[in-house]
N, C-alpha and C positions, 0 to 999 in steps of 0.2 A: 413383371407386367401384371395388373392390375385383372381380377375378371370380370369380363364386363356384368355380369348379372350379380356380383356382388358388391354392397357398398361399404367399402373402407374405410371412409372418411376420410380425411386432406391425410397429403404427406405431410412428414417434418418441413420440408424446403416449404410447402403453399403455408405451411402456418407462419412462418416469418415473412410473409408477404403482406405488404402493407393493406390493411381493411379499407376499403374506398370509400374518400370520405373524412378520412381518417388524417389526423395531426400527426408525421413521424414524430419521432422522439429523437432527439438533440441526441446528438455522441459526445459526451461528456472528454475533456480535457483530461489526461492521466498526466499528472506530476507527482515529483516528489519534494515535499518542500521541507526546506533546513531551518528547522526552527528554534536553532540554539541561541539560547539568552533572550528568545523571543516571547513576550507576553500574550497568554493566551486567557481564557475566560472562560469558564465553566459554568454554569449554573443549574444549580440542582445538585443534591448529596445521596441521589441513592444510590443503589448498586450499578444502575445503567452510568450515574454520572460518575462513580470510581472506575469503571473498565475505561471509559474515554481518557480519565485523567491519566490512568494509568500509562495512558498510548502515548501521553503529549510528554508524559515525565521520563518514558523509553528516548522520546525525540529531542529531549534536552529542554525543551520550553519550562520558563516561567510561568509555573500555575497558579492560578485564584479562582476560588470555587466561592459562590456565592449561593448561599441558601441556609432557611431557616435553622434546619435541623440535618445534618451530613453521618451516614455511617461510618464505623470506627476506623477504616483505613483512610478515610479522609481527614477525619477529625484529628488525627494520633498521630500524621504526618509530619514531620516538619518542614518536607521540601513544597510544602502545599500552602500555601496564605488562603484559610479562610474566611471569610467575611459572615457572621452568623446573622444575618438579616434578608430578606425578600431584596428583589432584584429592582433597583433603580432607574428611573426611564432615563435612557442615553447614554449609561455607563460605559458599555460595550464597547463607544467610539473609544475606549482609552487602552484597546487591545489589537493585534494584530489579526487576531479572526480568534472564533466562540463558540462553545456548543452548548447548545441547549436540552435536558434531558427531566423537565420538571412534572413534565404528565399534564402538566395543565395547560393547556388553549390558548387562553387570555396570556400568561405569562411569554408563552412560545410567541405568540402573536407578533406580542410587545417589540420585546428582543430581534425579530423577524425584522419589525420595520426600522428602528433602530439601529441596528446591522445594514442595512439598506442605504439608510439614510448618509451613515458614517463610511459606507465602503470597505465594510469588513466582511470577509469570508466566514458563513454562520453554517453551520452542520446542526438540526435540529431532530432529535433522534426519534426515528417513527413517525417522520411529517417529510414525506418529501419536499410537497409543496413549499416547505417554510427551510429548505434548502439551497445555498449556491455552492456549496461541495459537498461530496457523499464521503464513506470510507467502507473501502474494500475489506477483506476480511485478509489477515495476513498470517504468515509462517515464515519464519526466520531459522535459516542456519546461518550464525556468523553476520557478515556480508550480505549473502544471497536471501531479497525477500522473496517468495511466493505471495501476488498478491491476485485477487478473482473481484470482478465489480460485476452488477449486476446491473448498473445504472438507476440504483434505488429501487429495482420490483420486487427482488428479495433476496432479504439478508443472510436468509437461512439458507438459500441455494449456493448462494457465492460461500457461506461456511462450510456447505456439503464438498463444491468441487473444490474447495482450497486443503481440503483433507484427501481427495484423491488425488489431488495432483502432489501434496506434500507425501505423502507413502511412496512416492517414486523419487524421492529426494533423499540424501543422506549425506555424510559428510566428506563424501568423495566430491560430493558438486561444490562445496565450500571451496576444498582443496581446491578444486581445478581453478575457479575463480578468482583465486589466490597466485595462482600459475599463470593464467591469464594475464591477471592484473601486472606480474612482473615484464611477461615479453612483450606487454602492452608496448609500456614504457620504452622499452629495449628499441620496439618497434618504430615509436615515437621519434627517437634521437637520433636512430638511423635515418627516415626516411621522411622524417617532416612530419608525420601525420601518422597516427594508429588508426587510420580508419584503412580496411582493405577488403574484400572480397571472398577472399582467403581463409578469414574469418570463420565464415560458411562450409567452408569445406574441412577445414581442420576440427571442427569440434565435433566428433560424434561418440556417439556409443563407444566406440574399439578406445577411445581416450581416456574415456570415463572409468571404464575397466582396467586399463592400464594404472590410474589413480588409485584404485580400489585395492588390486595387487599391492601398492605399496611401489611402485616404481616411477617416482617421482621427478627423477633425472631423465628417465627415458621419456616421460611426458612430457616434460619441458621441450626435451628436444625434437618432436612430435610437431608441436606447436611451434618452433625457430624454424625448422626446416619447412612447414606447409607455408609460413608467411613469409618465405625468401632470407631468413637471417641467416647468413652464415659464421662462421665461428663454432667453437666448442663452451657447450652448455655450462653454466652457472653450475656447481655442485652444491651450494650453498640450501640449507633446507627450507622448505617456506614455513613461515612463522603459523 
């Protein structure tokens, strides 16, 4: 409780209350889009537009970077099509979505309406406004992404808690997921449908640990028995 003769200033909870007056802000759409063999667009060769390329070359997409002058991991690629010229008005339409990272206004601008015009999904790095999807900051084990969005206020926040919440992650959560993944299916064939309830109550901490031990068969069977499967567990080891 608060005392009354001193002033605190707002709680956490009134700071997330909306300002009166005040436009909320949209709750952004989380997907995850499969972008193999899919043509994407880059523009801009510095280092902001290698880390992006980087992402979409992890995602399997067809990259093409467009800009005058690109650093060396761009240039020296070969899974990358560079184009070594400034950015073309409309090109964009001839991609499945784009990012733009040139530093300059006019160019982003461009690109922006362009994007707009053709219906393409544009990420323009350091301009929310000239955004129709963001990207979150991410940690991969295996499988399992860890990803944190901030809804575009900042990037550097969602990097800070995608590092704390990654430090509680190891490769035991991979495994399980891998474990998962199997009595998924198991579940699936039996029952019509892997979706259950169940779900919920079977995964916790005491499981995690159980992985971690190294006892991977007792796990599995952890997970068959909280979701109703009966039978004797798979011995077979998960990949």
């Amino acid at each position: 409780m608060r005392d009354p003769l001193v002033s605190a200033g707002p709680t956490p909870r009134e700071l997330l209350k909306p300002i009166p007056g005040s436009v909320t802000t949209k709750s952004p759409y989380p997907v995850n889009l499969d972008l193999t063999g899919r043509r994407a667009l880059v523009i801009g060769g510095g280092s902001v537009a290698a880390h992006k390329v980087k992402g979409l070359l992890t995602a399997g997409a067809n990259v093409t970077v467009v800009a005058p002058v690109a650093v060396e991991t761009i240039a020296a690629d070969p899974a990358i099509r560079w184009h070594q010229r400034p950015y073309r008005r409309g090109e964009v339409a001839s991609y499945r979505l784009a990012i733009t990272a040139t530093g300059n206004p006019e160019v982003d601008g461009q690109v922006h309406r362009d994007a707009e015009a053709a219906g393409v999904w544009l990420n323009s790095a350091d301009d929310y406004e000239h955004c129709t999807f963001t990207l979150p900051a991410v940690s991969r084990h295996g499988d399992l992404q860890v990803t944190v969005s901030t809804n575009g206020n900042s990037p550097a926040v969602a990097r800070w808690l995608r590092r704390q919440l990654f430090d509680r992650i190891g490769p035991e959560h991979a495994i399980l997921l891998a474990l998962a993944s199997e009595v998924r299916e198991e579940l699936r064939e039996t029952a019509g449908t892997s979706e259950s309830p169940a779900w919920d109550l079977v995964l916790d901490e005491a499981l995690v640990e159980t992985v971690r031990r190294g006892c991977l068969d007792s796990a599995r069977q952890t997970l068959r028995n909280g979701l109703g499967l009966s039978g004797a567990a798979s011995l077979d080891p998960v990949p």
